[in-house]
C-alpha positions in Angstrom: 179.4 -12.8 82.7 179.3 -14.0 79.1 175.6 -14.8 77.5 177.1 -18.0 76.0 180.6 -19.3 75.7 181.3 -21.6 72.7 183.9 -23.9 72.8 186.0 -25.3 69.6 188.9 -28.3 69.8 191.0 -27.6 67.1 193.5 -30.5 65.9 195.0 -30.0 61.7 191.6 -28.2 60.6 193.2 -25.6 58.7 191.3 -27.2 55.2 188.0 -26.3 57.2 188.6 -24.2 59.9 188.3 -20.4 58.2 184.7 -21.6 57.3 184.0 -22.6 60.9 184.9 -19.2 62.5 182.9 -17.2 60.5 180.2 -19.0 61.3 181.0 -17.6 65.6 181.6 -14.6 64.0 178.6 -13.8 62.2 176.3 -15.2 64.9 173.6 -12.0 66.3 173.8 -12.9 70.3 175.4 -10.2 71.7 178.2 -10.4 74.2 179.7 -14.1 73.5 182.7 -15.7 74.2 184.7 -18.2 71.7 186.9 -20.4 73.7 189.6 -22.3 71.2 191.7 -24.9 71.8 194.8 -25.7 69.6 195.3 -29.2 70.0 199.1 -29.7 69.2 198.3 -28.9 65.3 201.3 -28.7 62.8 199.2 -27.4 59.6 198.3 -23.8 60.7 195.4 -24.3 62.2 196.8 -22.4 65.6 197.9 -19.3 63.2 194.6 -19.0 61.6 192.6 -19.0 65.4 195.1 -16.1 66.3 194.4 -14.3 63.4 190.7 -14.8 64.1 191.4 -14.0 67.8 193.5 -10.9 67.0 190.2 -9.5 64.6 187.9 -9.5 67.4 189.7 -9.0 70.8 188.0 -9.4 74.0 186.2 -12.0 72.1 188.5 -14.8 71.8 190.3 -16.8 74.4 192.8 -19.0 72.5 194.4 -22.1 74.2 196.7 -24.6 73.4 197.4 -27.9 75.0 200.6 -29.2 75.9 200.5 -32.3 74.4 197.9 -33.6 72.1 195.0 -35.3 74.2 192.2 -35.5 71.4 189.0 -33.1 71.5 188.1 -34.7 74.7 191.4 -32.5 76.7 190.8 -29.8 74.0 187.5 -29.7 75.5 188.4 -30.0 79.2 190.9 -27.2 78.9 187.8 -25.2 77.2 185.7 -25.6 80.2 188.4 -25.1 82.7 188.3 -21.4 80.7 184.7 -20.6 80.3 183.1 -17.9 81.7 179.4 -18.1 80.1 176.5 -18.3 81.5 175.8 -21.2 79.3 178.5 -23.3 76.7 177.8 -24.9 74.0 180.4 -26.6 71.6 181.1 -26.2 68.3 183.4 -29.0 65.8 186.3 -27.1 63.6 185.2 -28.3 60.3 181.3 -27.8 61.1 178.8 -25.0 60.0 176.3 -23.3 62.1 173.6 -20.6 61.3 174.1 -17.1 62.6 171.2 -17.2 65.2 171.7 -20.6 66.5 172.9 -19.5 69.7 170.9 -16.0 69.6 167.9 -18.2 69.6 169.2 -21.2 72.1 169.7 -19.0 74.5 167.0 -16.9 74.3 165.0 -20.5 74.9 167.4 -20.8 77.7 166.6 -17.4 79.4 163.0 -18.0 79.2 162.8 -21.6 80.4 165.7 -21.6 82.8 166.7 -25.5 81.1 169.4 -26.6 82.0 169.8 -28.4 78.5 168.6 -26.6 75.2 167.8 -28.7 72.1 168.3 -27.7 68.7 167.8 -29.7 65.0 171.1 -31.2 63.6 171.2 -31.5 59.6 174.0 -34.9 58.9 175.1 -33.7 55.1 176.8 -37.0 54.1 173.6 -38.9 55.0 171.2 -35.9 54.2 169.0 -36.1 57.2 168.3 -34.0 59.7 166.8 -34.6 63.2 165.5 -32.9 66.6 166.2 -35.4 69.5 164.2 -33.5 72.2 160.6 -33.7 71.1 157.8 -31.3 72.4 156.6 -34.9 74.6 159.7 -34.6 76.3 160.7 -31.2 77.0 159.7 -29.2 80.3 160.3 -30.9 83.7 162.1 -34.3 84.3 160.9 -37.9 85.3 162.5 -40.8 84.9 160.4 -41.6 81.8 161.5 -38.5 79.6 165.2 -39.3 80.9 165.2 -42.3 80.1 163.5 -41.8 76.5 166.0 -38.8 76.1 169.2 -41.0 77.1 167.8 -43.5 74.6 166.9 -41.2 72.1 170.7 -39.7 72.4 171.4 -36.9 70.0 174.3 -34.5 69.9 176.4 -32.8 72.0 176.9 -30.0 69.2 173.2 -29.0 69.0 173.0 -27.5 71.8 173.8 -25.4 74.9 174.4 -25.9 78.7 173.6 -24.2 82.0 177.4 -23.7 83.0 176.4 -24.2 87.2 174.4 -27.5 85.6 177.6 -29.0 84.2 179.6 -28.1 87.6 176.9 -30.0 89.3 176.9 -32.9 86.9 181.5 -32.8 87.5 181.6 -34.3 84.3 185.3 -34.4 82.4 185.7 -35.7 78.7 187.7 -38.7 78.4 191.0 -37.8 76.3 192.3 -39.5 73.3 189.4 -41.1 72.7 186.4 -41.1 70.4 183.0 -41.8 71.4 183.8 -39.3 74.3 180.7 -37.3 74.0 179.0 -40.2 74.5 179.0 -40.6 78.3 178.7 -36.6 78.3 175.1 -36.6 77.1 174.0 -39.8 79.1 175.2 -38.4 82.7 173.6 -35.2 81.5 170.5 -36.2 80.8 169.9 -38.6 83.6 170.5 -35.2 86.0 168.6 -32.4 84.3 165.9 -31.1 85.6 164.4 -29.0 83.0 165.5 -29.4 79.3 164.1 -27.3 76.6 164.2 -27.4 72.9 164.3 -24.9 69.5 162.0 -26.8 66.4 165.0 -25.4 64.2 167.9 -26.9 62.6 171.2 -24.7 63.3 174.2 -26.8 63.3 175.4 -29.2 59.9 177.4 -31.8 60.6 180.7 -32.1 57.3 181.3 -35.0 56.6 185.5 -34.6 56.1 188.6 -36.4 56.7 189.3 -34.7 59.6 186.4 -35.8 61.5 187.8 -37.5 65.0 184.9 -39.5 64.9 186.0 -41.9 62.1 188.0 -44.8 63.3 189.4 -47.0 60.6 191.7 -49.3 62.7 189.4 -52.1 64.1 191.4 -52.3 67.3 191.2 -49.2 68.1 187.5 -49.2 67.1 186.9 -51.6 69.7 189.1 -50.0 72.4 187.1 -46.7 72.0 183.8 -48.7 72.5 184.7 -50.7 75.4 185.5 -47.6 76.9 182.5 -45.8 76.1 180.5 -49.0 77.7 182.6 -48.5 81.2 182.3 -44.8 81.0 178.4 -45.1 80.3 177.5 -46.9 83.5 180.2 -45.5 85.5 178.8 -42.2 85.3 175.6 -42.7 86.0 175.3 -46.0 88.1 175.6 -44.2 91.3 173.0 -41.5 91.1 170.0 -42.0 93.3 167.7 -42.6 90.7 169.8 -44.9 88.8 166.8 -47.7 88.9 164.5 -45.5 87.0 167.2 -45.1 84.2 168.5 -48.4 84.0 167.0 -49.9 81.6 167.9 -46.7 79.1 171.5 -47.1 80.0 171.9 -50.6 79.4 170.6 -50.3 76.4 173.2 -48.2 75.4 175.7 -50.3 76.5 174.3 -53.4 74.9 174.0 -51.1 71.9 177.7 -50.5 71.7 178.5 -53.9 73.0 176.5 -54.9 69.4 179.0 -52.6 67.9 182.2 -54.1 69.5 181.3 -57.9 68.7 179.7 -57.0 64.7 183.7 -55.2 64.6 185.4 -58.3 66.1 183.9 -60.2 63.7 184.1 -58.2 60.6 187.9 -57.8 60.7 188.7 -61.7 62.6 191.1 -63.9 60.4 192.6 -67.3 61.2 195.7 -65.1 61.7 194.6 -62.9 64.3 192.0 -65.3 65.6 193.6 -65.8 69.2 193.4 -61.9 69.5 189.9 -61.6 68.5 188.5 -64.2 70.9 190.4 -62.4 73.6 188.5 -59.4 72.8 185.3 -60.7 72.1 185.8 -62.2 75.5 186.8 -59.3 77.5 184.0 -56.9 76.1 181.8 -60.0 77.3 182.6 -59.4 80.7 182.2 -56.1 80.5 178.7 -56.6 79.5 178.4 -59.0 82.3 179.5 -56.6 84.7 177.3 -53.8 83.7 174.4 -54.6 81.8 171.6 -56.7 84.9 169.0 -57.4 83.2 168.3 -60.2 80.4 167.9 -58.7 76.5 164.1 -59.9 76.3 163.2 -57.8 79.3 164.4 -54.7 77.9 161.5 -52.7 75.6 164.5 -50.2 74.3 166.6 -53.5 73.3 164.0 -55.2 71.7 162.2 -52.2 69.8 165.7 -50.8 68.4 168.1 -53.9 68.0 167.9 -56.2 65.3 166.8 -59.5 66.3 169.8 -61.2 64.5 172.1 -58.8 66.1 170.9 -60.1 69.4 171.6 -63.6 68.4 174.8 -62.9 67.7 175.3 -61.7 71.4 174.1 -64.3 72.3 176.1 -67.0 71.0 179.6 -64.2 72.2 177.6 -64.6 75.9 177.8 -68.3 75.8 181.1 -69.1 73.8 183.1 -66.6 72.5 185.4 -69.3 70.6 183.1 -70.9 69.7 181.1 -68.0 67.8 185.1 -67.1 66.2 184.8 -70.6 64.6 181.7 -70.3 63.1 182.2 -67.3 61.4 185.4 -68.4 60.3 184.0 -72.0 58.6 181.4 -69.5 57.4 184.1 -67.4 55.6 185.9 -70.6 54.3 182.8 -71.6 52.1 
């Protein structure tokens, strides 16, 4: 068995993607695997992870997918491959630092975690932050999950007890983005023991091939009414859901703020019929998954702006209503 296998969507990264794999080739754990996944790319991206595949065999599995199903299939195929003890997952136009996984899973090996935390540098914003504090390593309770689901974090920081995700039977959702998002929720609200490494190892580039970057405001919306469903339907049914909840639904509302500030941004008097359609539907949605009022959730109330509330508010009560405002707004 592998140490650690690393997994890498590829989709049109050939700008960035040279960079990238020298990064999982010059990292000091011993015995790794590098699971890629060609996502359908036409720019040489594929040709570049074979040459990198062909310079260290034994090393490399190289995949491609049939049709193009966004990192989120890139990503499943990966897992449906890996033989590592642990997997962590690594963006194509990213850097990481040559003991990053040397040193997550030497954490791993001493802790047994089933999650290991690392710091996560943002170079566009120039910040960087560790999401799993010292407070809330070790042993789970509902309190550190629940401050951990809040606290969120990134998928890309760190690595995974492979029998852990088996247990948690978790698949991406594909051609998507936001589809980490239900990944680290559902993982957090089952681990048992997560660990962390006070370093920072993985830098987040800021390019134009980021998948996270959605420009079209439709779509926007589409990807977060779907990460609101996906949230609390992988999650809502585990025995200690009650002890989470109010963590979880303030991710939804979070992203339901997200959803209605979009609608709103982009709504015209042309495409005003459309926009009260969605403002409605992700208002049910809400409805449907979110129990409990916004005043009686500390997460809500600590972390949202209070105007931002209002404004869910007023979508609660009357979507067209809240469309007509902001239009007579816009008019003067």
């Amino acid at each position: 068995m592998k140490t650690v296998s690393v997994i890498m969507p590829i989709y049109n990264a050939g700008e960035y993607l040279s960079r990238s794999l020298e990064g999982l080739a010059a990292q000091t754990l011993q015995d790794m695997e590098y699971v890629l996944i060609d996502d359908c790319s036409s720019d040489g991206s594929y040709e570049i992870a074979r040459a990198f595949q062909e310079k260290h065999p034994g090393q490399v599995v190289l995949l491609r997918t049939e049709r193009n199903s966004g990192p989120g299939g890139a990503r499943n195929l990966g897992l449906s491959r890996a033989s590592g003890e642990y997997i962590g997952f690594v963006d194509a136009d990213d850097e990481i630092v040559p003991q990053m996984f040397e040193k997550l899973y030497g954490r791993a090996f001493e802790t047994g975690a089933d999650i290991v935390d690392s710091g996560y540098y943002n170079e566009k914003l120039d910040y960087a932050m560790l999401h799993v504090s010292d407070e809330l390593a070790g042993a789970q309770d509902d309190e550190k999950r629940s401050q951990l689901i809040v606290s969120g974090g990134y998928m890309v920081s760190k690595v995974y007890r492979r029998d852990f995700l088996e247990k948690c039977q978790l698949k991406f959702r594909e051609k998507v983005a936001l589809e980490d998002s239900e990944f680290i929720t559902k993982t957090f609200a089952m681990a048992e023991n997560v660990a962390n490494v006070k370093e920072i190892f993985y830098k987040y580039v800021f390019t134009d091939y980021s998948a996270s970057r959605e420009r079209d405001w439709k779509r926007y919306y589409e990807n977060v009414v779907g990460a609101m469903e996906a949230n609390y339907r992988s999650v809502c049914e585990l025995p200690h859901y009650k002890g989470i909840q109010m963590a979880v639904e303030y991710l939804i509302v979070q992203l339901y703020s997200y959803g209605v500030l979009k609608c709103l941004t982009m709504c015209g008097e042309k495409n005003r019929e459309e926009v009260v359609g969605c403002l409605d539907q992700i208002r049910a949605l809400k409805e449907k998954t979110v129990r409990g009022a916004y005043e009686d959730n500390s997460f809500i109330c600590q972390k949202i702006p209070e105007e931002d509330i209002q404004i869910m508010r007023l979508n609660d009560g009357d979507p067209e209503g809240l469309v007509a405002a902001i239009l007579a707004g816009k008019e003067d």
